[in-house]
N, C-alpha and C positions, 0 to 999 in steps of 0.2 A: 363757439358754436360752429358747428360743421357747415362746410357750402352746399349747398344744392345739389351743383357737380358729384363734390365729395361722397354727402348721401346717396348717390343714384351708383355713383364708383361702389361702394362701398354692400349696398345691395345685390348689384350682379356678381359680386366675389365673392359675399353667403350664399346666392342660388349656385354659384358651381359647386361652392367647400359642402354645399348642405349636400348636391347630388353624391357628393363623393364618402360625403359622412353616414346615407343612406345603403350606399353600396356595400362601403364596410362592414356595417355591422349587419345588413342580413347575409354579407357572403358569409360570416362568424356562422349563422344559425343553416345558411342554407346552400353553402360552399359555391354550387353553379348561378355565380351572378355578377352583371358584368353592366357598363354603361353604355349607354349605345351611340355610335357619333355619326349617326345624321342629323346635319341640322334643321330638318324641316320634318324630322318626325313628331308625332302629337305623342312621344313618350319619352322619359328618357332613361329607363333603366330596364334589361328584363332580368326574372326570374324563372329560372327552369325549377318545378321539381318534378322530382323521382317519384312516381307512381308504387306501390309496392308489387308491381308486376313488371316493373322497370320499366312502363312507360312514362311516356315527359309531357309537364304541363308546362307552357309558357306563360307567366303571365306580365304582363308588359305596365309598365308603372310610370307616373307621371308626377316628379318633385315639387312639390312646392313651398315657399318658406313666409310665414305670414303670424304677426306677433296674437293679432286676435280672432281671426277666420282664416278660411280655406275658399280661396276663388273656385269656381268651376269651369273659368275659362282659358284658354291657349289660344297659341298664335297670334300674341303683341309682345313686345320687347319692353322691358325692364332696364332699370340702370338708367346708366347717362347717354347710351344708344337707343332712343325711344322711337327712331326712324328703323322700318322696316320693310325692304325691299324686295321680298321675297314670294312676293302678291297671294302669301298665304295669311285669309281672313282670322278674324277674331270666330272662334268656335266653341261651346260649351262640349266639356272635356261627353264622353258616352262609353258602352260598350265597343262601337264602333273605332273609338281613336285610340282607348287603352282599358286595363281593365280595373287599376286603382290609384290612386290619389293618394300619395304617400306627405303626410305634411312632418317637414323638420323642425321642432323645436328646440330651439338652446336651453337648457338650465343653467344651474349654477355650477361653476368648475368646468366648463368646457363639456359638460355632460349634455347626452341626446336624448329626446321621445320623439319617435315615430309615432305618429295615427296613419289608421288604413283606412281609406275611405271609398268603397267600391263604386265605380261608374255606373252598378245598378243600383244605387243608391241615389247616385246625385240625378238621374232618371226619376224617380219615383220624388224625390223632393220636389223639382220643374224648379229652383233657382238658380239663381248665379254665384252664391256662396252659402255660408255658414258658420254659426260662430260656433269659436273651441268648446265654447261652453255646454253644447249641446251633444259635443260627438267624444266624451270623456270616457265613453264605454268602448271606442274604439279604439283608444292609445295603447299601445306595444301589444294590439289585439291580434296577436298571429291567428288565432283559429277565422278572423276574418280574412286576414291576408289569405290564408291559404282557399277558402273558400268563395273568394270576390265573384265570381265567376257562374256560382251558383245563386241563380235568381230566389229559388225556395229561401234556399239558406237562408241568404243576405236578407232578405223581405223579413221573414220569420224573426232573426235574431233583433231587427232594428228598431221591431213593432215591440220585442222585448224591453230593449234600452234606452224604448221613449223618445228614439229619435223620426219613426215615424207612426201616425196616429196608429191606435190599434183597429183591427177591422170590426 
């Protein structure tokens, strides 16, 4: 059985491989996408796209890797570095800090899912998480990725997939 240590080692090496696993495959779908290296940003990936007028949306994206939910929080450290010096508080993710919650899951064979989880979502929920079980209709949901942004949208499609009440 693995140390403590080990497990917390072992954690912060899936949150970077997962950011980087994230990057990859929507650079595949969405080519301008990049990771960002501030470390006290409350995001850590953005995505440009191309407007079909050629103008550019950013939408700025925030990793996270979690076997049976999706935290809605940032700014505490993970791993075996659980000390964090950076006098930046524990805050629930918003429109405000980024605009989706991309959660990485491993399958089998080294294979990935992506869920999108828009920050105007996790507004409208008022939690601090959510389990996978509920947000099934978001996994490798590009038409919400691309629309995270849009409050109708996002409102509309979620009351559809039962993830939030209908009005």
């Amino acid at each position: 059985m693995a140390s403590k240590a080990e497990k917390g080692k072992q954690a912060s090496v899936d949150g970077f491989a997962h950011e980087h696993i994230a990057v990859g495959i929507l650079m595949k779908r969405y080519q301008n996408v990049s990771l960002v290296d501030l470390p006290l940003s409350p995001y850590d990936i953005i995505i440009v796209l191309k407007g079909t007028d050629d103008s550019e949306d950013i939408i700025r994206a925030q990793v996270k890797t979690a076997p049976k939910s999706v935290r809605f929080t940032g700014g505490t450290r993970g791993g075996v570095d659980r000390e964090y010096k950076s006098g930046v508080k524990e805050y629930r993710q918003s429109p405000t800090t980024s605009d989706v919650i991309i959660r990485v899951h491993s399958i089998v064979d080294n294979t990935f899912e992506l869920y999108f989880v828009p920050t105007i979502l996790v507004e409208h929920l008022d939690q601090g998480s959510i389990s996978i079980n509920k947000i099934q209709s978001l996994k490798e949901n590009y038409f919400i990725l691309e629309n995270c942004k849009n409050e109708e949208i996002i409102i509309e499609k979620c009351r559809e997939y039962e993830i939030l009440p209908k009005s």
